[in-house]
Backbone bond lengths (Angstrom), bond angles and torsions (degrees), N, CA, C in turn:
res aa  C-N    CA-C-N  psi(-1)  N-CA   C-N-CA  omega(-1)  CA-C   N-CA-C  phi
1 X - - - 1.434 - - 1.528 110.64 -
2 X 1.339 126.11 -45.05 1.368 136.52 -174.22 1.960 89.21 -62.68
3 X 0.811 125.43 -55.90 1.992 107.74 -147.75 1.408 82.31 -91.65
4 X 1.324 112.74 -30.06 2.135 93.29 179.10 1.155 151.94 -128.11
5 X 1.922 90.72 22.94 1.689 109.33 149.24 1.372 97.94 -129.13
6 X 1.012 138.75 -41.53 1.517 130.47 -169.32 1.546 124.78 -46.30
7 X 1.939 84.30 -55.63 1.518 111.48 -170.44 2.027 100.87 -70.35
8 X 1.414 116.11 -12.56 1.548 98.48 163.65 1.502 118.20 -114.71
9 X 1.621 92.08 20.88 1.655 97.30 157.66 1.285 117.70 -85.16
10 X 1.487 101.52 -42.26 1.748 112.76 -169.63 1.200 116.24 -69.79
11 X 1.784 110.08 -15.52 1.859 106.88 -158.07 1.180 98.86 -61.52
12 X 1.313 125.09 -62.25 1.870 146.26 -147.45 1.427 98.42 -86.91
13 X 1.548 139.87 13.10 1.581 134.33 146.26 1.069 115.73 -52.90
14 X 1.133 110.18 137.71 1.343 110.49 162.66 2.580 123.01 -72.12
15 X 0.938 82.98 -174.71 1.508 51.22 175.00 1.407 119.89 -91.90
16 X 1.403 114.57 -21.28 1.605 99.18 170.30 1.255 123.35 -47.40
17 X 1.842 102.86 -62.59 1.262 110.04 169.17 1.470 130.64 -48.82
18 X 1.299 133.04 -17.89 1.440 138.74 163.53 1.502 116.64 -63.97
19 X 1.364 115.17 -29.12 1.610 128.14 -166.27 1.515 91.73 -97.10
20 X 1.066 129.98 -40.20 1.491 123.50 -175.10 1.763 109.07 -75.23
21 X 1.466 111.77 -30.73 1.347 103.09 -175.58 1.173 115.06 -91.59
22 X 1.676 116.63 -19.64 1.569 122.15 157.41 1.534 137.51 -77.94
23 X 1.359 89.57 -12.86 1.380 105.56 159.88 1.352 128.08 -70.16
24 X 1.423 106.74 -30.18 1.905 115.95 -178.66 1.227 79.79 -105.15
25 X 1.589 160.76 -76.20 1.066 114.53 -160.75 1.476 150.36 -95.81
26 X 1.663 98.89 6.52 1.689 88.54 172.00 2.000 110.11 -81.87
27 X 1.186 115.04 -22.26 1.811 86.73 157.23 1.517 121.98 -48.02
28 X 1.747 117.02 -50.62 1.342 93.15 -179.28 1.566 133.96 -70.45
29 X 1.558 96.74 -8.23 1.599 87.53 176.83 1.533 110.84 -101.92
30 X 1.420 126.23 41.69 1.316 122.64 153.99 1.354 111.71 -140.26
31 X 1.715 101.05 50.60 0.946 98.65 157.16 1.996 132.58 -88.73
32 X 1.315 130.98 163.16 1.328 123.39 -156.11 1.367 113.81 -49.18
33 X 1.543 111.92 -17.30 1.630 107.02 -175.19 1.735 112.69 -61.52
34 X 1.635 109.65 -36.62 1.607 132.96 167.42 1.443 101.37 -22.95
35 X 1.376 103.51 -80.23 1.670 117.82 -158.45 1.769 110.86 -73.70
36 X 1.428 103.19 -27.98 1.542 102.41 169.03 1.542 111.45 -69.05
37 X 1.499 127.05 -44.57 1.303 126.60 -174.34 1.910 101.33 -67.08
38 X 1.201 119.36 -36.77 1.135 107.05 172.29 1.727 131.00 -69.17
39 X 1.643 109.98 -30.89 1.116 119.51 168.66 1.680 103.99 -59.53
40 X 1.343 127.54 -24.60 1.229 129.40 -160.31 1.805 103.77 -84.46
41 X 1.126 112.07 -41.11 1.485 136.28 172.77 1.695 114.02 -70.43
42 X 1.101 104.19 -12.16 1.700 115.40 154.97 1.455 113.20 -91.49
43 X 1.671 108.88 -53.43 1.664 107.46 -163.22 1.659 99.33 -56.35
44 X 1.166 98.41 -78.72 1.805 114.14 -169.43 1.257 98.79 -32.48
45 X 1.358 165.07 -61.93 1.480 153.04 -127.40 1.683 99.30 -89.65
46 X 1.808 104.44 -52.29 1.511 104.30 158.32 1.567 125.19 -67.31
47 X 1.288 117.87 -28.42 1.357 96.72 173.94 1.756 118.45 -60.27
48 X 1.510 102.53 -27.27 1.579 118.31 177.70 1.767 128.36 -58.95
49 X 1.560 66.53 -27.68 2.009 84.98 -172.92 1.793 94.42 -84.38
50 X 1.247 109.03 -43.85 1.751 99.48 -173.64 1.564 88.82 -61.42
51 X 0.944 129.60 -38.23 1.872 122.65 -172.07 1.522 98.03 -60.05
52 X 0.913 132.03 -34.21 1.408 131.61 -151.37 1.348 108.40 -104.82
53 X 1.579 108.57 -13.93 1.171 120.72 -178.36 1.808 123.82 -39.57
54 X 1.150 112.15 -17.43 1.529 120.41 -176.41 1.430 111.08 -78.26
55 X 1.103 116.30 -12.49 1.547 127.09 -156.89 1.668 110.81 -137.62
56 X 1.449 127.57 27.86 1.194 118.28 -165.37 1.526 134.82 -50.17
57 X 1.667 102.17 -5.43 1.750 103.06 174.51 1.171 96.24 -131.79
58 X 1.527 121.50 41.16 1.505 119.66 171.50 2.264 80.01 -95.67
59 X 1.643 88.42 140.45 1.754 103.79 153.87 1.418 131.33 -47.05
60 X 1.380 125.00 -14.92 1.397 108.01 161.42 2.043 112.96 -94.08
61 X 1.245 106.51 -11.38 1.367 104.92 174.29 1.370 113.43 -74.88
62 X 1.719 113.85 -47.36 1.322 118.49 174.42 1.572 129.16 -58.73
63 X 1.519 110.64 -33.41 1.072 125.93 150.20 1.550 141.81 -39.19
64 X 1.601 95.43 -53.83 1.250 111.85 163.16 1.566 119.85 -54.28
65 X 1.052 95.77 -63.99 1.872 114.91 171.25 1.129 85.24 -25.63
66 X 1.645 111.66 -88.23 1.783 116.68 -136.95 1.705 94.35 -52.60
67 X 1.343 133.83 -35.38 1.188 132.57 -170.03 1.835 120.15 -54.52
68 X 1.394 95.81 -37.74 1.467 134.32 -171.24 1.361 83.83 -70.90
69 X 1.539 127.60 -67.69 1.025 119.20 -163.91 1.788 129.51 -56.26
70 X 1.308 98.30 -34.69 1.840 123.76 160.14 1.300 91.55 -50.88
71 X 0.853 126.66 -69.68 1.979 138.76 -147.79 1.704 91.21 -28.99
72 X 1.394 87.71 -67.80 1.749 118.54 -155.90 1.514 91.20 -71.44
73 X 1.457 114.78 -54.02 2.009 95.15 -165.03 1.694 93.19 -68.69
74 X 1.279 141.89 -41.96 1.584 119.74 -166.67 1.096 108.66 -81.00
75 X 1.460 125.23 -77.30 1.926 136.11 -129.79 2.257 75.91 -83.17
76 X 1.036 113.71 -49.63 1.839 116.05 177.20 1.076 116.76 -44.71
77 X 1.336 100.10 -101.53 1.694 109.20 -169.43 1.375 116.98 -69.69
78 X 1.356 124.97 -36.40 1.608 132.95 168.63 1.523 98.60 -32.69
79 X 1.039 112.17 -60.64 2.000 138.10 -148.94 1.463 93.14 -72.20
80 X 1.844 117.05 -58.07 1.239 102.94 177.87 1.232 134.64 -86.26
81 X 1.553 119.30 -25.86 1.577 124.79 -168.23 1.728 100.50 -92.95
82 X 1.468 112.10 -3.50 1.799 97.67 -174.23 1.390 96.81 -127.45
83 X 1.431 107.05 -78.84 1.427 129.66 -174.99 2.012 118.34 -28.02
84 X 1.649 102.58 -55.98 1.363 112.31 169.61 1.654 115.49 -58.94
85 X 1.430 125.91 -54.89 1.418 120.86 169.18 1.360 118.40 -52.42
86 X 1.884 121.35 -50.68 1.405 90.49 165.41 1.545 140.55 -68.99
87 X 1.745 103.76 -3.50 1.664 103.66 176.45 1.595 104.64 -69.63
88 X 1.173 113.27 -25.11 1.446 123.40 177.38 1.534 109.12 -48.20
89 X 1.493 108.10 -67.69 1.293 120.23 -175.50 1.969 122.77 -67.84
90 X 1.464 83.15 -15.46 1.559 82.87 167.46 1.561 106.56 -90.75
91 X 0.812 118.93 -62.34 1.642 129.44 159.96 1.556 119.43 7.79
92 X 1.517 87.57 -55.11 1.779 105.42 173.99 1.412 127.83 -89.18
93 X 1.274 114.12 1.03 1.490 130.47 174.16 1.692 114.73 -57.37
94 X 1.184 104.08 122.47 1.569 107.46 168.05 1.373 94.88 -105.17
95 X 1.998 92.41 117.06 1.389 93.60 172.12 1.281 114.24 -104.32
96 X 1.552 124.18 61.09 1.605 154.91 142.78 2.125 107.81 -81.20
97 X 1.102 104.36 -38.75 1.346 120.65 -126.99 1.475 99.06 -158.15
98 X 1.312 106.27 42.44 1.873 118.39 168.38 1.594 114.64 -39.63
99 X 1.133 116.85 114.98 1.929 100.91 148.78 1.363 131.51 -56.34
100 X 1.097 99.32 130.46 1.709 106.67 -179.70 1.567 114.65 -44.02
101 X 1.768 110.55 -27.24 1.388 72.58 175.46 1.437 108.61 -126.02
102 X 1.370 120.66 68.36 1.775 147.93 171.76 1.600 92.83 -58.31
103 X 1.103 145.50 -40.47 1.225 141.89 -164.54 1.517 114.96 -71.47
104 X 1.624 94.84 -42.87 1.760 105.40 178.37 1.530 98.32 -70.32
105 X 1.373 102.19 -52.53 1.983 91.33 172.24 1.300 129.91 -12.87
106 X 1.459 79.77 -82.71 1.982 111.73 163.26 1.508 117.63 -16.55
107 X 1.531 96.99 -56.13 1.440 111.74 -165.07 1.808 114.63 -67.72
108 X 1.683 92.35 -46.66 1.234 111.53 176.02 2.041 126.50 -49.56
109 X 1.939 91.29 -48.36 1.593 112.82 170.41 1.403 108.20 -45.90
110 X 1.663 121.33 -55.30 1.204 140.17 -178.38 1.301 117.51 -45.98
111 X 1.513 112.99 -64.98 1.445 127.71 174.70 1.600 114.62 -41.82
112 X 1.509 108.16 -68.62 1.339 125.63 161.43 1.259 113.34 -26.10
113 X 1.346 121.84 -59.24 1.397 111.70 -177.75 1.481 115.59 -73.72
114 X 1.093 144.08 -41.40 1.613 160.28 158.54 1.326 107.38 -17.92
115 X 1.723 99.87 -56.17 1.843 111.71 -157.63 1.873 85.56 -89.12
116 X 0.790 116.57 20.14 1.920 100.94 -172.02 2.226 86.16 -139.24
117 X 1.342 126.42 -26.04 1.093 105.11 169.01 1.215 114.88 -70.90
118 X 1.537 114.08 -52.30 1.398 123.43 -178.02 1.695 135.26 -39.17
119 X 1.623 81.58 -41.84 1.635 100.47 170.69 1.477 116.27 -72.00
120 X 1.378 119.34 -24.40 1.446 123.14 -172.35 1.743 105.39 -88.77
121 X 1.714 109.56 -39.56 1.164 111.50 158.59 1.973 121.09 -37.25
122 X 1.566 101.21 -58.39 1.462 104.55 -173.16 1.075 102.41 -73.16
123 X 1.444 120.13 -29.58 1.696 89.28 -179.07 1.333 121.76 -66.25
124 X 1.592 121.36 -30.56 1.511 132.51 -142.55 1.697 72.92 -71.76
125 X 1.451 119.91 -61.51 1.460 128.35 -126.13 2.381 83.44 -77.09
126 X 1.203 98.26 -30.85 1.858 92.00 178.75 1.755 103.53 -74.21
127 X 1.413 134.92 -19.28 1.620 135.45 -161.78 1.915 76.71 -92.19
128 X 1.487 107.06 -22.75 1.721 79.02 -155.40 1.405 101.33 -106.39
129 X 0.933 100.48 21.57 1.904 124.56 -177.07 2.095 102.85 -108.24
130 X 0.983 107.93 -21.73 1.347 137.78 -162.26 1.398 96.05 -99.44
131 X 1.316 113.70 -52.64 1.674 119.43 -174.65 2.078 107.69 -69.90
132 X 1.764 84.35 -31.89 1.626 72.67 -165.87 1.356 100.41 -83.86
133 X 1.434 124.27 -1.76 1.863 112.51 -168.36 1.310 70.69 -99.21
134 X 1.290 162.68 -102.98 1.339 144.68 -143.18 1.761 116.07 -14.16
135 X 1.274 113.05 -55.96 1.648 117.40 -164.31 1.619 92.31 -98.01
């Protein structure tokens, strides 16, 4: 929903209006359910791999992995080492009194979200590639 209704709500704001609507909503989307669903998208892939553990170069383990491995570079580290500092910097926006460079922001929020759907996309579609060589 965020990269493909949101993200062509947000393009055509202006920047006040971008700071006011990101302002009310990135508090609600970090709220604790966020970081639990992501802790959850770590546990399960490893709990899968100890399941799988008998078979470590069988295709649903490797699968799993590479999925695991998405897990952690998007919805993880994306979320914490990029995504959270720029919510920071939007956060602090007076949208009276834009920074000149609100646009690269923009650009940055956008990206962030793209490189962290995409990855959650590939993982789902490699766990569920994983599910079907299992059965």
């Amino acid at each position: 929903m965020l990269v493909l209704i949101l993200h062509r709500v947000m393009a055509p704001m202006s920047g006040p209006e971008l700071a006011r609507f990101l302002q009310r909503f990135l508090p609600a989307a970090e709220i604790p359910f966020n970081y639990i669903e992501v802790i959850g998208l770590v546990v399960a892939p490893v709990v899968a791999l100890i399941a799988l553990g008998d078979d470590p170069g069988g295709a649903a383990f490797v699968l799993t992995a590479i999925g695991l491995g998405f897990t952690i570079a998007g919805p993880l580290l994306v979320s914490n080492r990029l995504a959270e500092p720029n919510y920071k910097v939007i956060r602090a926006w007076d949208p009276d009194a834009m920074p000149p460079d609100w646009k690269a922001t923009r650009r940055r929020y956008f990206a962030f979200n793209w490189i962290r759907a995409v990855a959650t996309w590939v993982a789902f579609a490699l766990f569920l590639a994983a599910l079907v060589d299992v059965f």
